[in-house]
C-alpha positions as CSV (number, residue, x, y, z in Angstrom):
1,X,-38.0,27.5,-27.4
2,X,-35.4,26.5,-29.6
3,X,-35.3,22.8,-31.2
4,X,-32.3,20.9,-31.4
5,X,-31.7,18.8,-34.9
6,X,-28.7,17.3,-33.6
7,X,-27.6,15.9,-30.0
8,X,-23.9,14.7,-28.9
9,X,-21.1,15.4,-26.0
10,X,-17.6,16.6,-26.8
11,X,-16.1,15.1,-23.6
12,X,-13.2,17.4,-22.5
13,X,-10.7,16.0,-20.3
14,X,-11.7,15.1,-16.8
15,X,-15.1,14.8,-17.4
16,X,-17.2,11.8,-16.7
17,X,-21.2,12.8,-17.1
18,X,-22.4,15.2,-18.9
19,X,-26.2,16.6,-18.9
20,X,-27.1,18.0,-22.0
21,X,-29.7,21.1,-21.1
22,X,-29.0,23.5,-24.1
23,X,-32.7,23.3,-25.7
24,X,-35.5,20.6,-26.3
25,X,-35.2,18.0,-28.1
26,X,-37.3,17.4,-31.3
27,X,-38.4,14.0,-32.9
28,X,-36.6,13.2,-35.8
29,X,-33.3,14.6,-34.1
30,X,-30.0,12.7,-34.4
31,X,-28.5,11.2,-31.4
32,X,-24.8,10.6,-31.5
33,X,-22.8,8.9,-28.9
34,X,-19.3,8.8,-29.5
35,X,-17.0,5.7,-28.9
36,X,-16.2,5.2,-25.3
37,X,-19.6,7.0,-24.4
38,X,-23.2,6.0,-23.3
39,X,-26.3,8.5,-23.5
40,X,-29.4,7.5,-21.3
41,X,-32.6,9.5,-21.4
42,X,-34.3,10.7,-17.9
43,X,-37.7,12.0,-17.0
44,X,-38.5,12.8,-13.3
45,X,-35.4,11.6,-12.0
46,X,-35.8,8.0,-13.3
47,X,-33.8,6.4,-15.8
48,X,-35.2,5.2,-18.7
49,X,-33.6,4.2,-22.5
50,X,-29.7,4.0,-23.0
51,X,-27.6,4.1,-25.9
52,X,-24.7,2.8,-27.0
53,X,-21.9,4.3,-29.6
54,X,-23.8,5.4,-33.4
55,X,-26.1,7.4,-34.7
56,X,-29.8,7.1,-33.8
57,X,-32.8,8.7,-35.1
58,X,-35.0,9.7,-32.2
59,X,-38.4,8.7,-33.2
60,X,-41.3,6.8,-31.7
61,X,-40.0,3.8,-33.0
62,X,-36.8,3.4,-32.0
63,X,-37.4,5.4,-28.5
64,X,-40.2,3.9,-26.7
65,X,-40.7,6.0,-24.2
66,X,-40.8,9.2,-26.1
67,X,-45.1,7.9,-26.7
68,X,-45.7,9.1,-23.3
69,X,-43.3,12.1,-23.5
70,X,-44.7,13.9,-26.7
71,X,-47.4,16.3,-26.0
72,X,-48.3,18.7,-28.9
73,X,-47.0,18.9,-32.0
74,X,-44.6,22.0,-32.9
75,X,-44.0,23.3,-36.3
76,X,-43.9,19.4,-38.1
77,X,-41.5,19.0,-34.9
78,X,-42.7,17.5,-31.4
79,X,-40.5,19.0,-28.6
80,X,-40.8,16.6,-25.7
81,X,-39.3,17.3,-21.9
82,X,-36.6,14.9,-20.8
83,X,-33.3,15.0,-20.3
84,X,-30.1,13.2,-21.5
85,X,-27.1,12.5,-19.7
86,X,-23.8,10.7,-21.2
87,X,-21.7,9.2,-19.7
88,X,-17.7,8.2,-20.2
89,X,-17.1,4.3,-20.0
90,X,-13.4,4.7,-20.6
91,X,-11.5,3.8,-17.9
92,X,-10.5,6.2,-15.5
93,X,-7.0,6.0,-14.0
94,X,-4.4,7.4,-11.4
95,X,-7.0,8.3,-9.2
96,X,-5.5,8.8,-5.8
97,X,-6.4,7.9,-2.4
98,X,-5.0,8.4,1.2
99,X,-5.7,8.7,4.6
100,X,-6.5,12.1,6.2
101,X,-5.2,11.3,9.9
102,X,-3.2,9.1,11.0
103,X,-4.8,5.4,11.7
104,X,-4.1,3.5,14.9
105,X,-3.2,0.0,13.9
106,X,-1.9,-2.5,16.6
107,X,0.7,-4.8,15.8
108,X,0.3,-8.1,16.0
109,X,3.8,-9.3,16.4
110,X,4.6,-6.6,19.7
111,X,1.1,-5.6,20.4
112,X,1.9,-1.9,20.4
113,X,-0.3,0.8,18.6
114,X,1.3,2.1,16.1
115,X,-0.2,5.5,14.1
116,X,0.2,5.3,10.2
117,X,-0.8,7.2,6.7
118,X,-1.5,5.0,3.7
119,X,-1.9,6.2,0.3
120,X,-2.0,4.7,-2.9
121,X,-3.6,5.2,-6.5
122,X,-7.0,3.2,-8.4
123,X,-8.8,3.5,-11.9
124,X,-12.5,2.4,-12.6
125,X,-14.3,2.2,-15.5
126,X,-18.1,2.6,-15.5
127,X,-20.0,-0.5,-15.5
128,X,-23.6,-0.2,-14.7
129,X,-24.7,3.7,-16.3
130,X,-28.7,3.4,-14.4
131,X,-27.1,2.9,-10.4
132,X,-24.1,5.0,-11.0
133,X,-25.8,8.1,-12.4
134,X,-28.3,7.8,-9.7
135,X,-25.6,7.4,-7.0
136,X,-23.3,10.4,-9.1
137,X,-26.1,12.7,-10.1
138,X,-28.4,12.2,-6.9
139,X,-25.9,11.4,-3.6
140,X,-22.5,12.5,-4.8
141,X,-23.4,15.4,-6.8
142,X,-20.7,14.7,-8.9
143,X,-19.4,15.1,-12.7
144,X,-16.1,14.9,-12.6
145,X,-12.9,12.4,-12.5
146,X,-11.7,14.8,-9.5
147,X,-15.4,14.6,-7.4
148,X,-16.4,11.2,-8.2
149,X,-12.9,9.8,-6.6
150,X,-13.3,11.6,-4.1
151,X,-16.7,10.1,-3.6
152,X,-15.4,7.0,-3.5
153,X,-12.5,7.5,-1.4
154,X,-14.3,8.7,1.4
155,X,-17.3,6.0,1.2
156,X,-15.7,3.4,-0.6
157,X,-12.1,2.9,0.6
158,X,-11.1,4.9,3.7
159,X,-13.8,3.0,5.7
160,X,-12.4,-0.4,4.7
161,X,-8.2,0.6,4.4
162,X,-7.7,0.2,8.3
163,X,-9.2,-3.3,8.2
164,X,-7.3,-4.3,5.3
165,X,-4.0,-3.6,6.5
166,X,-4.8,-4.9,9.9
167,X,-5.9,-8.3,8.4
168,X,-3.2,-8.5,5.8
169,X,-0.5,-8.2,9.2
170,X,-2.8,-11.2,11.1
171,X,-2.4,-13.2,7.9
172,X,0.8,-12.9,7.1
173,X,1.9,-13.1,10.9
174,X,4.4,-9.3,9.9
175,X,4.9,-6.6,12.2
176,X,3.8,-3.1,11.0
177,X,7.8,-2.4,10.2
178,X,7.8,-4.6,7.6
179,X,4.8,-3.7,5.2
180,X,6.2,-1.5,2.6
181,X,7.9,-5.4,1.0
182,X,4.0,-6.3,1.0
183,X,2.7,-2.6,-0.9
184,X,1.4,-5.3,-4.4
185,X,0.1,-8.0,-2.1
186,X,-1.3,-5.6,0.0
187,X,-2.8,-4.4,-3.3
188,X,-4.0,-7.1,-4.4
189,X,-6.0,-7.9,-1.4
190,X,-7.6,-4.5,-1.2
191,X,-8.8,-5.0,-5.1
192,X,-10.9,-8.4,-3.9
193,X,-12.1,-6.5,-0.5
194,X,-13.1,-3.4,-2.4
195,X,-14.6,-4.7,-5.6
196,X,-18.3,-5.6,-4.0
197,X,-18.8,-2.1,-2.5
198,X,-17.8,-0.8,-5.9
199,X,-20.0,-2.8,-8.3
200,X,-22.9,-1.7,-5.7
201,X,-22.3,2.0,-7.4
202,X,-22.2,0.4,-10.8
203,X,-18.7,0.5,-11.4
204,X,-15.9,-2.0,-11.8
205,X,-12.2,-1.1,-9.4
206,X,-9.9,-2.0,-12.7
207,X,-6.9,-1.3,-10.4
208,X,-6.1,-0.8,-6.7
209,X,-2.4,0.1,-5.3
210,X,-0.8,0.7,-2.7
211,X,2.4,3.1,-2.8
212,X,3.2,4.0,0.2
213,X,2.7,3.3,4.3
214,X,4.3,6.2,6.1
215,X,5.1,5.5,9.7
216,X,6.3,8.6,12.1
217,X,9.7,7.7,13.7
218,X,9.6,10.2,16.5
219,X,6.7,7.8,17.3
220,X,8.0,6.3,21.2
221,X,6.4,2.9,20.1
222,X,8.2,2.8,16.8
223,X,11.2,3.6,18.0
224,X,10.0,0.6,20.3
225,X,9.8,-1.7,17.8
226,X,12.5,-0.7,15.7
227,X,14.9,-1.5,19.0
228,X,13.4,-5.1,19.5
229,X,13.5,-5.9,15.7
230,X,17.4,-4.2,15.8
231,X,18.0,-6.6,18.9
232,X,16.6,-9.9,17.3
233,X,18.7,-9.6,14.2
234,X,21.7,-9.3,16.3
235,X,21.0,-12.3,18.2
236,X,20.2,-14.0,14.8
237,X,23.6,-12.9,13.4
238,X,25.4,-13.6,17.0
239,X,23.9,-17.1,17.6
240,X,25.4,-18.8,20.9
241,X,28.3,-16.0,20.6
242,X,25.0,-13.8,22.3
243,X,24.9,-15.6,25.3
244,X,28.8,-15.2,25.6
245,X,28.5,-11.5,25.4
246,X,25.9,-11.2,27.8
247,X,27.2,-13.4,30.2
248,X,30.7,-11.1,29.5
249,X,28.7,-8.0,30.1
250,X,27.2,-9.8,33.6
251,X,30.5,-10.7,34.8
252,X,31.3,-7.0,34.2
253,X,28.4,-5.9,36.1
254,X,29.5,-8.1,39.2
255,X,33.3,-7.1,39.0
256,X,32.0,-3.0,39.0
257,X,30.0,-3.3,41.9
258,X,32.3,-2.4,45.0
259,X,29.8,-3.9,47.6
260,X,29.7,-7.1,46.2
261,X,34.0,-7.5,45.7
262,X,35.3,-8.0,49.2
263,X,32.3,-10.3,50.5
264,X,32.3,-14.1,50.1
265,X,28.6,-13.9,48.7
266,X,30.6,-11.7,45.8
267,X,33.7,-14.2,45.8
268,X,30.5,-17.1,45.5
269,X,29.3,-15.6,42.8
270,X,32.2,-14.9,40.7
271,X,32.9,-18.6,40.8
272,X,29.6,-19.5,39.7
273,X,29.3,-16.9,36.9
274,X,33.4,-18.5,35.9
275,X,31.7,-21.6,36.0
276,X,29.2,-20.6,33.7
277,X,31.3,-19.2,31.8
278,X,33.6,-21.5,31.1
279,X,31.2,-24.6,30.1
280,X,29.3,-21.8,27.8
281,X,32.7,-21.3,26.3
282,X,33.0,-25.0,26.1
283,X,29.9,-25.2,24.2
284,X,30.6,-22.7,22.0
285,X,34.0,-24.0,21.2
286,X,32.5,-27.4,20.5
287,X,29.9,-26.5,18.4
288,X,33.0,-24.5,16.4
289,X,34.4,-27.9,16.1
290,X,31.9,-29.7,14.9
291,X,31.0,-27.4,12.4
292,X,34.7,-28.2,11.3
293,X,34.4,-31.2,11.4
294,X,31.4,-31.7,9.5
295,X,32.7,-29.1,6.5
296,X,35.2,-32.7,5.4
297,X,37.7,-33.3,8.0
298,X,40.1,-30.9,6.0
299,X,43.6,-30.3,7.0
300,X,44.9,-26.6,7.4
301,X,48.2,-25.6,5.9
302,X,50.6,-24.6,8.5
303,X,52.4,-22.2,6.4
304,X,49.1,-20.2,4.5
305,X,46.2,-22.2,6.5
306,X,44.7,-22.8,3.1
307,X,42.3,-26.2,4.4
308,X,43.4,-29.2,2.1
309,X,41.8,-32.4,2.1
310,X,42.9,-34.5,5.0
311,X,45.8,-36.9,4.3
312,X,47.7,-34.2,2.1
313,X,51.3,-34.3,1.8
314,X,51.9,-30.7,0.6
315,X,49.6,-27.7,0.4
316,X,47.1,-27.3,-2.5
317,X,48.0,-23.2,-2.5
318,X,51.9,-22.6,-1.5
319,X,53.2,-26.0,-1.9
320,X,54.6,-26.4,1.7
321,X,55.2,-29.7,3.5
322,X,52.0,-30.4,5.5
323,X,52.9,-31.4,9.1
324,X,53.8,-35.1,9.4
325,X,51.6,-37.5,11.5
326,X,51.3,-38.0,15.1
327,X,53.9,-40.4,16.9
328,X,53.2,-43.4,19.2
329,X,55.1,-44.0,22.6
330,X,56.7,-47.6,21.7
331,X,56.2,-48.3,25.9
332,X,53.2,-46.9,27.1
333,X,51.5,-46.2,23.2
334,X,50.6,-42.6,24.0
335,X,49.9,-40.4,21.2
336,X,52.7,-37.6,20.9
337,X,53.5,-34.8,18.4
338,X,55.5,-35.6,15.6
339,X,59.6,-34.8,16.0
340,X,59.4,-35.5,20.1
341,X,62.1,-36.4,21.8
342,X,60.6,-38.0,24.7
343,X,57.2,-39.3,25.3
344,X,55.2,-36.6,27.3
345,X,53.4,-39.6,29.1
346,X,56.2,-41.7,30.5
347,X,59.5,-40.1,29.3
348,X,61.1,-43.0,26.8
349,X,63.2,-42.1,23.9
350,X,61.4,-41.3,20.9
351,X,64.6,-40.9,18.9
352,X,65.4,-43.7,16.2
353,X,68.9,-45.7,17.2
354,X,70.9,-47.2,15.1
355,X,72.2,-51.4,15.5
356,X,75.3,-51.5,17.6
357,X,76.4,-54.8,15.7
358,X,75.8,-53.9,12.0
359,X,74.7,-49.9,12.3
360,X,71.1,-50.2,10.7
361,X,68.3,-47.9,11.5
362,X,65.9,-49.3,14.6
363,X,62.4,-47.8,15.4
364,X,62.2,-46.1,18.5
365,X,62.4,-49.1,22.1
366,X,63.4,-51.8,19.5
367,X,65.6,-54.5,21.6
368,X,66.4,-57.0,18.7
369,X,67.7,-55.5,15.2
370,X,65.6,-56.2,12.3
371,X,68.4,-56.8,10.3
372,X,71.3,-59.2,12.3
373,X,69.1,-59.9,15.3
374,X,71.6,-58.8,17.3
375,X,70.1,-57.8,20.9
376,X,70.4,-54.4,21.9
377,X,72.1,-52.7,24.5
């Protein structure tokens, strides 16, 4: 049985324990663990002294536990059984992660199921050597980046990912269509939910992500949702113009249907829907002017309709005359257009006259001139 003088890993890439088996190990031998490593010793499956990077003489005073190891001596050199594992406590990244099959979620805005694939990426770093070797070496059987994550994939995350995303959609009041704005909130949240189940094996989740939630669009309740979410923007965008069209598009209906055209319960109802129509109409025209109102009381150029403040003389953009004010009947004070002849209400001249005595310019119905007093016609 060959002794070994010296024991130490050269880690190659993608390995995370390693069990050194190539001899026994005498007393007096150097152990050297590298930075970024760990060595523990085990005997009967249990775990007993670790060590940290340096060099360390194995002897009985440094290693306890080799008093009850040692058996005979060997040539000046006591060979004792045990075995040493190291382990990497680098951390470990771009592990991946996804779902197998598609998961049924329901969503909680439209309560339809929906099926969807998650998938994502996570590092670790080894935090606890005694539980995670026992859980790697014993459970997982595993020594490797590539079989420890998937280890913890199947046992660690799959189990929790459809909870997650269910609960993050609950929370956050979303429908499923709307999750791939959430993918570092989402994140985030499954970092905090994970992290327990994770220390449990000894190991800290350093990173958790989420990059991608595929949903199928030949699914019938996608396309589903995608309709209603399609139909509520376009009443968002449409406003009180909606009810317009779809009182247009009823009115259509009604003027199609041949049984209904030549009966008085048809005539009845074409009122009523005119009717509607019209105050809708009304409404929606009002609300227009109020919103007009409300932007300043602005005048609008008649020649460009460039809006100027109200009371302008000449337009801000082209320069043209703004229309003149409003005139008022002299007989009956109605409000008329400015240049009318004749007062729409009770049909008196607008026109200005002139003094028949001493030919100066009268307003509109004067009797007296303002300038001889001489009484008029």
């Amino acid at each position: 049985m060959a002794l070994l003088d010296v024991v130490q890993w050269d880690n190659k890439p993608g390995e995370v324990i390693f069990r050194f088996e190539e001899g026994a190990i005498a007393l007096g031998s150097q152990l050297i663990v590298k930075e970024g490593q760990e060595a523990i010793f085990f005997k009967n499956g249990q775990a007993l002294d670790s060590y940290g990077p340096g060099r360390h003489t194995l002897s009985t005073g440094n290693v306890p536990i080799l008093e009850k190891l040692i058996n005979l001596p060997f040539g000046g050199k006591t060979p004792f059984p045990a075995e040493v594992y190291f382990i990497n406590r680098t951390e470990i990244p771009n592990l991946k992660w996804g779902t197998k099959q598609p998961m049924q979620l329901m969503d909680p805005i439209y309560n339809l199921p929906v099926p969807i694939r998650a998938f994502g990426a996570y590092s670790i770093r080894i935090l606890d050597i005694k539980p995670f070797l026992i859980m790697a070496t014993g459970t997982w059987r595993a020594f490797t980046t590539e079989a420890i994550g998937s280890a913890l994939r199947d046992q660690a995350i799959l189990p929790k990912t459809q909870d997650l995303i269910s609960e993050f959609m609950i929370k956050q009041n979303i429908t499923i269509l709307k999750l791939s704005a959430y993918y570092d909130e989402i994140g985030a949240a499954g970092k905090a939910k994970l992290n327990e189940d994770f220390s449990s094996f000894g190991i800290e989740l350093v990173r958790f992500a989420v990059e991608s939630i595929n949903i199928p669009d030949d699914d019938e309740n996608v396309k589903r949702l995608k309709k209603a979410l399609a139909d509520k923007a376009e009443m968002n965008i449409m406003g009180e113009h909606y009810k317009v069209k779809r009182t247009f598009d009823t009115m259509e209906k009604a003027a199609s249907n041949e049984g209904m055209a030549g009966g008085m319960v048809g005539a009845g109802m074409g009122v009523g829907v005119g009717q509607q129509m019209g105050q809708m109409m009304g409404s929606v025209m009002g609300n227009a002017q109020t919103g007009a109102g409300q932007a300043g009381g602005q005048a609008v150029c008649p020649k460009c309709n460039a809006a100027n403040p109200a009371g302008s003389k000449f337009c801000h953009s082209c320069g043209a005359q703004m229309a003149a004010p409003g005139m008022t009947c002299p007989k009956c004070n109605a409000a008329n257009q400015a240049g009318a002849k004749f007062c729409h209400s009770c049909g008196a001249n607008l026109q200005a006259s002139n003094c028949i005595k001493c030919n100066a310019q009268l307003v509109p119905g004067a009797k007296f001139c303002p300038e001889c007093g001489a009484q008029q016609g």
